[in-house]
GUTORZA-294803 format. One line per field, with one value per residue (C-alpha): residue number from 1; x, y negated, z negated. Coordinates in pm, 1 decimal. Example, Ala and Ser with C-alpha at 12.3 -4.5 7.8 and 13.67 -1.06 7.14 Angstrom:
BEGIN
nr = (1|2);
X = (1230.0|1367.0);
Y = (450.0|106.0);
Z = (-780.0|-714.0);
END
This chain:
BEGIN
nr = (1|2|3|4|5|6|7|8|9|10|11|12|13|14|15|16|17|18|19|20|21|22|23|24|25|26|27|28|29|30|31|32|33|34|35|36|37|38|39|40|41|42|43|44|45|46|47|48|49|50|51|52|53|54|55|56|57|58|59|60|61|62|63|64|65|66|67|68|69|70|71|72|73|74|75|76|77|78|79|80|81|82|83|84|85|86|87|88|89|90|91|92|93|94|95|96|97|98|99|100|101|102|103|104|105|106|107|108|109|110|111|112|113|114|115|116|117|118|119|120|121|122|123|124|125|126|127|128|129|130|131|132|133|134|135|136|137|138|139|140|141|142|143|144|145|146|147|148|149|150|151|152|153|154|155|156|157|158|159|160|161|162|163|164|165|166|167|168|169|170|171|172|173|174|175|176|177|178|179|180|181|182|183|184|185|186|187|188|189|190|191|192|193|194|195|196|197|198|199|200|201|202|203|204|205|206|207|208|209|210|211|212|213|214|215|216|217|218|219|220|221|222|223|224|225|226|227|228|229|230|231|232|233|234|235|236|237|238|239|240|241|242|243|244|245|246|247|248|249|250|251|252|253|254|255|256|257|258|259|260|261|262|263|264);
X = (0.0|100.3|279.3|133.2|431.9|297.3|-4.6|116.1|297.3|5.8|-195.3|97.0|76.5|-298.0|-244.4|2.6|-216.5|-530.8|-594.0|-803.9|-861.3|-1217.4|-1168.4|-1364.6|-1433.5|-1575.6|-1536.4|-1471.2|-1495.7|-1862.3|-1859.7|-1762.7|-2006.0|-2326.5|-2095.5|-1867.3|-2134.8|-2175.8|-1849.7|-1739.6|-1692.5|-1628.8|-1312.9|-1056.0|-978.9|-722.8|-606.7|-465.2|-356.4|-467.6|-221.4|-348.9|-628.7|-683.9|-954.1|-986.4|-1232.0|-1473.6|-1583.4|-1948.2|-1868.0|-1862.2|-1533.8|-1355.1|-1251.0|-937.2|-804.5|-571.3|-526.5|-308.8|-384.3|-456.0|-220.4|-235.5|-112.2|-55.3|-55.5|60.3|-141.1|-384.4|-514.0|-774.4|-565.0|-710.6|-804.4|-592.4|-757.5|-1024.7|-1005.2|-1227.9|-1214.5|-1045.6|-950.8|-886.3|-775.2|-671.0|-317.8|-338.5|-519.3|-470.2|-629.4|-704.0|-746.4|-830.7|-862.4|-1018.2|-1231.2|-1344.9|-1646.7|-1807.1|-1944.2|-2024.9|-1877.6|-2075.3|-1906.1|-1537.1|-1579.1|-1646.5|-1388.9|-1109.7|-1252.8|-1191.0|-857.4|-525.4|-311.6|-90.5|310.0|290.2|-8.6|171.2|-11.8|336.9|156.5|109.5|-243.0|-160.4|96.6|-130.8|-414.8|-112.1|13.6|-371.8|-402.8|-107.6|-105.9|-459.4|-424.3|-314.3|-260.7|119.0|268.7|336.9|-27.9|-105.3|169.0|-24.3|-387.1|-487.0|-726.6|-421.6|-153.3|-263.6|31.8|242.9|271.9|474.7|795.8|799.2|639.9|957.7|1206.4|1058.0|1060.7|1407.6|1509.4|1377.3|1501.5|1141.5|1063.6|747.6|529.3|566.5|231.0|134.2|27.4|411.2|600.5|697.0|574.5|925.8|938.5|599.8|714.8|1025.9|837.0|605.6|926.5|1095.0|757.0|767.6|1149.9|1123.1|844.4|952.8|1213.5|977.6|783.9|1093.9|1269.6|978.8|1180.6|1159.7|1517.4|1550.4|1943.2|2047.4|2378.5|2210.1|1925.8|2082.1|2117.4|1954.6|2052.4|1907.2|1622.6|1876.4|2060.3|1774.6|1609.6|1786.9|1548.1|1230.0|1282.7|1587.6|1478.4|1749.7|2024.0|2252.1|2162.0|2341.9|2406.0|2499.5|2557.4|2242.3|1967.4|1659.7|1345.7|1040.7|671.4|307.6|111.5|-212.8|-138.2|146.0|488.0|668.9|1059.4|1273.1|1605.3|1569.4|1907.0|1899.8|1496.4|1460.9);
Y = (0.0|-314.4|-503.6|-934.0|-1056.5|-882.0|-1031.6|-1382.1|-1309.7|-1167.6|-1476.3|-1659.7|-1506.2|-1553.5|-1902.9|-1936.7|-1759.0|-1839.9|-2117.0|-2403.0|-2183.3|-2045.3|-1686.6|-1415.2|-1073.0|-796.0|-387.2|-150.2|152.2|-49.5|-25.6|-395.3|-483.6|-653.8|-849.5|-957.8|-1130.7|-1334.3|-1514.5|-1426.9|-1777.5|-1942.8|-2167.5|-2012.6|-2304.6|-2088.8|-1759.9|-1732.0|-1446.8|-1385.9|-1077.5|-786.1|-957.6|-1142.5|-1416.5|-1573.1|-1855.9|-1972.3|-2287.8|-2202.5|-2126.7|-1759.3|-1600.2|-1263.4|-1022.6|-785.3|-545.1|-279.6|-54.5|250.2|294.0|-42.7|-158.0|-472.0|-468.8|-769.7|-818.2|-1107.4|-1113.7|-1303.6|-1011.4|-763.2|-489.5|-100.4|5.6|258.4|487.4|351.6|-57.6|-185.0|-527.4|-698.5|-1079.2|-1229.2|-1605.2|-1757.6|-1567.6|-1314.3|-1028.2|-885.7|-530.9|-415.5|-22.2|142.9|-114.7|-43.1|-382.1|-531.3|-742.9|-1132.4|-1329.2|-1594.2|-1926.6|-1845.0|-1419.5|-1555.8|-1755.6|-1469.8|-1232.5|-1513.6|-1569.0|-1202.5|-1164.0|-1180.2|-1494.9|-1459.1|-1551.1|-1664.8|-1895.5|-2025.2|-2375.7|-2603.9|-2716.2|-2365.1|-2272.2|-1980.6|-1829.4|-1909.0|-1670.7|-1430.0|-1489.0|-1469.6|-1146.0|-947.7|-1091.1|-975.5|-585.8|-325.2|-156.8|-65.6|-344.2|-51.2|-41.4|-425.1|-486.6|-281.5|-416.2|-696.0|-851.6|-933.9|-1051.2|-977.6|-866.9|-672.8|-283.5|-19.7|-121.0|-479.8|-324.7|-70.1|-331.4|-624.1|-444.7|-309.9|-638.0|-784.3|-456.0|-378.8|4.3|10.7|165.6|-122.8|-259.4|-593.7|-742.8|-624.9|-838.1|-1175.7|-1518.7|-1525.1|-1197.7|-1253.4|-1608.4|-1411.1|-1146.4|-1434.1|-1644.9|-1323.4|-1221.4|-1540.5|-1502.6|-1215.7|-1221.2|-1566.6|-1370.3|-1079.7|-1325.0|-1496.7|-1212.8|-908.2|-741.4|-583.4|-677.8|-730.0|-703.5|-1064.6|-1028.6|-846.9|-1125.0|-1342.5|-1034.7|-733.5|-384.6|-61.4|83.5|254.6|-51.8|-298.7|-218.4|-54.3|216.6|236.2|583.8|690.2|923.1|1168.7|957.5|715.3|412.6|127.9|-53.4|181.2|535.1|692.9|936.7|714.0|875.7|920.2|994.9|955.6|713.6|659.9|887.2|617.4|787.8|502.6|476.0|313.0|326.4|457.0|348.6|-16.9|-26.4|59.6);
Z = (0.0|125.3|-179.1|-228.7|-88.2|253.6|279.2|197.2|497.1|727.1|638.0|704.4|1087.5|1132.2|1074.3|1349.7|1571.9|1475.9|1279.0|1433.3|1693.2|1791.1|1724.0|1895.4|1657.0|1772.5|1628.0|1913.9|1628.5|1529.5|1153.9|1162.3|1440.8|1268.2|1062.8|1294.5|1496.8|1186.6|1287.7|1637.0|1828.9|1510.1|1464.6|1161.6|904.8|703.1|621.4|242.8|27.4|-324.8|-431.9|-196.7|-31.8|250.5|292.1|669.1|630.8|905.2|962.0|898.3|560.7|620.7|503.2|609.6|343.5|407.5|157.0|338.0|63.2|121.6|500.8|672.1|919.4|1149.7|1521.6|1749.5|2062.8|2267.4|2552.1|2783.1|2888.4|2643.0|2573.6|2567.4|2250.8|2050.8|1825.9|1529.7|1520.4|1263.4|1420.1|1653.4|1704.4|1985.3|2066.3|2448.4|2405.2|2084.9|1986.1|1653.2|1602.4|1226.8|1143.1|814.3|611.4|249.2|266.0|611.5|491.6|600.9|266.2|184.1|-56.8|-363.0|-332.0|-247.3|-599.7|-809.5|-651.5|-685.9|-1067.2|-1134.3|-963.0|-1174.8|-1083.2|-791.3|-846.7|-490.5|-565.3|-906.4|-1025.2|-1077.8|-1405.1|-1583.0|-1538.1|-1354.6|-1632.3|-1906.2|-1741.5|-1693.8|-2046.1|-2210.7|-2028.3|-2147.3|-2487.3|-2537.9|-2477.2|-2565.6|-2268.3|-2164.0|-1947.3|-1699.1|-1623.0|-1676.8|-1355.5|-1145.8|-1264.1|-1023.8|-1257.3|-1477.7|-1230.6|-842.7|-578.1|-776.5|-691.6|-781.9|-664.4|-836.0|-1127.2|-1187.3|-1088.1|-1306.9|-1594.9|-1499.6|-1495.7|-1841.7|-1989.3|-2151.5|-2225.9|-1956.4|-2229.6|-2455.0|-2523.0|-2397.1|-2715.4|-2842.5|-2637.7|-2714.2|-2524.7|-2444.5|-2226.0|-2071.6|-2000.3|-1809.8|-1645.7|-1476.0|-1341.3|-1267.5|-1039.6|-899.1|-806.7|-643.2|-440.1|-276.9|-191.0|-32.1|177.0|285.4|410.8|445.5|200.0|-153.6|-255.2|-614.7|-660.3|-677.0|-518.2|-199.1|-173.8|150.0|299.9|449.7|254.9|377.1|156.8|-96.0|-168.1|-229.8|-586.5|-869.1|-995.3|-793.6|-596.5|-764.4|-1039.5|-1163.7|-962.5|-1204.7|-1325.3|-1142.1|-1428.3|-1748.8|-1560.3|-1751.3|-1502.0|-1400.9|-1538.5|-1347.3|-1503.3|-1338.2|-1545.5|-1389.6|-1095.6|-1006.6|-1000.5|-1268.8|-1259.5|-1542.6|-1704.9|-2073.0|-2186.4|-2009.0|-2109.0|-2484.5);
END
């Protein structure tokens, strides 16, 4: 599943494609279909990211939901021309010069003002969306301070902090050396107040370079996949920084990767 940083960057694209642009949508695999005539031959005022989710808002105050989950992809083509459709395309865009398929998304839905409200209200804040005058770490802060739940889980729940999957989850906590079943409500403001600028660090750096790097020296550059992080997917290798075996445990059906000499 595409990680926040992502879909910053997807909304990002639909922007440069898109965005004041009348946009023609139709559903070729026609499970999209009724709703897409809701805002086919609309023009696209923005696209934005909140963590996971896409929003692609239509000037008739109608808005287009996207959440890829595990097996949504996005294709573009450059084209003046209508490309042939390949396999099961939800929907399909389509501007003067691009067409940008989507297949197997998790959400493909059209609501309205009033339904985009509630859904942002419930979402966690985003660390690429961070308000420069703290709201957004408070709601971050409230959240973890308040449970009880391990801050393994809280990472990954997107009505406490949206974006973050399972690679920034194992790396963050790597990184502020907290044991990942440490209970929210037993860390300090001080290491929540890290773990949020830490977030924020290293996802600019994902939607800068489409990367999950989150070994500082390697960040102005571009490591292969065994270089980048230093202990998401290497369970029983050594630790890179005190020689100990990274551990590995599902929690949640999520396989979770730590250090437990670096992260006591």
């Amino acid at each position: 599943m595409p990680e926040g940083h992502i879909v910053h960057r997807i909304a990002a694209s639909f922007n440069h494609y898109f965005a004041s642009q009348i946009v023609t949508i139709t559903s070729p695999q026609g499970r999209f279909a009724q709703e897409a005539r809701l805002v086919s031959g609309q023009v696209l005022q923005r696209a934005f990211a909140v963590g996971k989710q896409m929003f692609l808002e239509f000037e008739n105050d109608l808005t287009v939901r996207v959440h890829l989950g595990i097996f949504g992809k996005w294709q573009v083509h450059q084209t003046t021309d209508e490309p042939d459709v390949q396999g099961q395309v939800r929907a399909r865009f389509s501007s003067a010069n691009t067409v940008v398929d989507l297949r197997g998304p998790t959400i493909c839905e059209v609501i309205d003002e009033a339904a985009v409200g509630k859904i942002l209200a419930r979402l966690g804040p985003d660390p690429l969306n961070p308000n420069p005058r703290g709201r957004e770490f408070r709601r971050f802060e409230e959240r973890v301070l308040c449970s009880s739940s391990p801050i393994a889980l809280l990472l990954m729940n997107q009505d406490v902090v949206s974006g973050i999957g399972n690679v920034y989850r194992a790396e963050l906590l790597f990184r502020a050396k907290i044991e990942p079943h440490t209970a929210g409500n037993s860390l300090t403001k001080a290491q929540v107040a890290a773990l949020w600028r830490d977030s924020v660090k290293l996802m600019r750096v994902g939607e800068q370079t489409g990367f999950m790097i989150t070994r500082e020296r390697l960040f102005a550059k571009h490591p292969s996949k065994e270089d980048r992080n230093y202990v998401y997917k290497r369970e029983g290798q050594p630790c890179r920084k005190c020689g100990t075996y990274v551990s590995i445990e599902l929690m949640a059906s999520r396989k979770l990767y730590w250090c437990p000499m670096c992260q006591k």
